[in-house]
C-alpha positions in Angstrom: 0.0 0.0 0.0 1.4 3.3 -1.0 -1.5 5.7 -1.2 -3.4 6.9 1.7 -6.7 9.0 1.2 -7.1 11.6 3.8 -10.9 12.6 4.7 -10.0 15.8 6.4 -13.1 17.9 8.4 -16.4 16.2 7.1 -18.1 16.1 10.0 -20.8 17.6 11.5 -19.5 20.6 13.8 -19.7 22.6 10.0 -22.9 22.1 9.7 -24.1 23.1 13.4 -22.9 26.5 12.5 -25.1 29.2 10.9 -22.2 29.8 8.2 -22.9 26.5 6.7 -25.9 28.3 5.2 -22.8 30.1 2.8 -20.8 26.5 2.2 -19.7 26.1 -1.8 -21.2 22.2 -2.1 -23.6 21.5 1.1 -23.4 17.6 -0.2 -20.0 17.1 0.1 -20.5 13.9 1.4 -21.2 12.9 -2.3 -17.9 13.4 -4.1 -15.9 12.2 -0.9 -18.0 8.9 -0.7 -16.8 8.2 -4.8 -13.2 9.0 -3.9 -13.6 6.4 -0.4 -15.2 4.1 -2.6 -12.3 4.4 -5.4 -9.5 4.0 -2.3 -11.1 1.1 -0.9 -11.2 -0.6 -4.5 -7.7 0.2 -4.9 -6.5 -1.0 -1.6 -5.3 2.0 -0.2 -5.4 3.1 3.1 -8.2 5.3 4.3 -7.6 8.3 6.8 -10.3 10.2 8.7 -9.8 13.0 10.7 -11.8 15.5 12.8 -11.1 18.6 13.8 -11.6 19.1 17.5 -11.8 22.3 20.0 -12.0 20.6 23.7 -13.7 23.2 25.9 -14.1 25.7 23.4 -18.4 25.6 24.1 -18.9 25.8 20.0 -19.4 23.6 17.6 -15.8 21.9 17.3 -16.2 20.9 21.2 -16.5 17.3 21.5 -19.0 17.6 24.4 -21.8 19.1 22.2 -22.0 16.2 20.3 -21.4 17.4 16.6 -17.4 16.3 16.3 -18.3 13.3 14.3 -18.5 12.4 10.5 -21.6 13.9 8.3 -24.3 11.3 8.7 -23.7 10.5 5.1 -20.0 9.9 5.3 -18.6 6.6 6.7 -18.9 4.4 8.5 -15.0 4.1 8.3 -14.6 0.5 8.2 -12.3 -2.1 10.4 -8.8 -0.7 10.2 -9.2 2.8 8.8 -8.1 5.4 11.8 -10.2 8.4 12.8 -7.7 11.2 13.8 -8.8 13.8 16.0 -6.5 17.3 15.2 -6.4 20.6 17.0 -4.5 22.6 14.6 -5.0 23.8 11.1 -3.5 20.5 9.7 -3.7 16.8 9.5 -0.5 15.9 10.8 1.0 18.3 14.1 -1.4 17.2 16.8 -2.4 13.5 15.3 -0.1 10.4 14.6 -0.7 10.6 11.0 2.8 10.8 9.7 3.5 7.4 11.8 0.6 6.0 10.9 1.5 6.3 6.8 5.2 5.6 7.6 4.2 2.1 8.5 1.9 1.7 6.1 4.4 2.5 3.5 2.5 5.3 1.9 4.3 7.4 -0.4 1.4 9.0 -1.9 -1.5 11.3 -0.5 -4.9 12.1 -2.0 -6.8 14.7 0.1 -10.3 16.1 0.2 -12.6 17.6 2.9 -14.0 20.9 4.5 -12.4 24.4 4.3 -10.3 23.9 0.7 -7.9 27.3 1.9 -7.3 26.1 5.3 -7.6 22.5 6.6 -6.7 20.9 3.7 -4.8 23.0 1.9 -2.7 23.4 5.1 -2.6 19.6 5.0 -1.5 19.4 2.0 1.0 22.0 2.6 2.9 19.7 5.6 2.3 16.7 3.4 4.5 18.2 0.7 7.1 19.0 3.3 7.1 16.3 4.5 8.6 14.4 1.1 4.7 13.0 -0.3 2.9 13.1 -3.6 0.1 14.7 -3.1 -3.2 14.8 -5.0 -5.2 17.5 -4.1 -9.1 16.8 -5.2 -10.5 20.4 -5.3 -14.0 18.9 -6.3 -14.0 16.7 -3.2 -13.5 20.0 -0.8 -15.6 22.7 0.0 -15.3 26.2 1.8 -17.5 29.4 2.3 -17.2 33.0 1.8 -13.6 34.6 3.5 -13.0 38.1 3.8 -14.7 39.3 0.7 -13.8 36.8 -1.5 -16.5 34.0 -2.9 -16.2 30.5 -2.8 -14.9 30.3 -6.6 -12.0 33.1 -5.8 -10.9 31.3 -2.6 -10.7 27.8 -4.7 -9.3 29.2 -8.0 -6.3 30.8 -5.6 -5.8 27.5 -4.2 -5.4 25.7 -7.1 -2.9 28.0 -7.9 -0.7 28.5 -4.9 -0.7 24.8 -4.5 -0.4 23.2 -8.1 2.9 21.9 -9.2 4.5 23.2 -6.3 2.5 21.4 -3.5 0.4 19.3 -5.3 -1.0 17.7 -8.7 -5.1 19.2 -8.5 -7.0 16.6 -9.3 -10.9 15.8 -10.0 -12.6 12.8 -8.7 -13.4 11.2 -12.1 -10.1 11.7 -12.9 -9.3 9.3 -9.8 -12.4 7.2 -11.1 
C-alpha cells in the first residue's frame, strides 16, 4: 500500500454552524463517498480526521456532540483510523505521519472541508514532509472569506498549490 486517502473535516460541527448556510457544495458527502469508494477498491489506506476544540463551548467541542463524521459519510470501516486534530493541519497534533510511515504510503490524495485552510494546510505539511500529493479540489468545500467567494478562494488554491505542493486533481479523474 502506497496511497493513503485523507478525509480531512467532514463532520458535522460545520454544519451546526449558521455559516454553513454560505458552504460552496452542502453535499460534500457525495464526491468524498466516490473518492472512499475508489481508495477502498484500490486498496489503499483510508484516513479520517476531525477537527476538534476541547472546551471551546462551539461547535468543534466534543461535548456538544457534533465532532463526528456527516451522517452521510462513513462508516469508516475495520482498520481505517479516525484522527482527532487541533490545529490547522492533519499531521501536528495527530499520529498521522507514523501512521502512513508504516503503512508504507508514499502517496496522499486529500479532500474535505475548508479547501484554503484544513486541507490545503494539510497538503502543505504533506508536501514538506517528502509525499505526492493529489489535491481533489472537487472533493473540498469552503464558504465566503474576507470578501472573497467560494470560486475566488478555490481558484487561488489551485494555484498557490499546483505543481509546487500538489497535482489538482478531480474525482473522475481518480475514477
Amino acid at each position: 500500500m502506497n496511497r493513503a486517502l485523507i478525509v480531512i473535516d467532514v463532520q458535522e460541527s460545520f454544519r451546526a454552524q449558521p455559516s454553513w448556510e454560505q458552504i460552496g457544495n452542502p453535499k460534500i458527502a457525495e464526491p468524498v463517498n466516490r473518492l472512499v469508494r475508489v481508495a477502498r477498491a484500490n486498496g489503499d489506506l483510508v484516513i479520517w480526521v476531525l477537527h476538534s476544540e476541547p472546551g471551546s463551548g462551539g461547535a468543534f467541542d466534543p461535548a456538544n456532540g457534533h465532532v463526528r463524521l456527516m451522517d452521510e459519510v462513513g462508516p469508516p470501516l475495520p482498520g481505517e483510523p479516525t484522527l482527532r486534530k487541533t490545529s490547522h493541519n492533519a499531521f501536528t497534533t495527530t499520529n498521522l505521519q507514523q501512521l502512513l510511515t508504516e503503512a508504507g504510503v508514499r502517496e496522499l490524495v486529500v479532500c474535505g472541508i475548508r479547501t484554503e485552510q484544513c486541507v490545503e494546510t494539510t497538503t502543505r505539511v504533506g508536501s514538506d514532509l517528502g509525499y505526492q500529493v493529489l489535491f481533489v479540489t472537487d472533493a473540498t468545500t469552503t464558504g465566503p472569506v474576507g470578501g472573497f467567494t467560494v470560486e475566488e478562494i478555490t481558484a487561488r488554491t489551485e494555484a498557490v498549490l499546483r505543481d509546487r505542493f500538489a497535482a489538482i486533481v478531480s474525482v473522475t479523474e481518480l475514477e
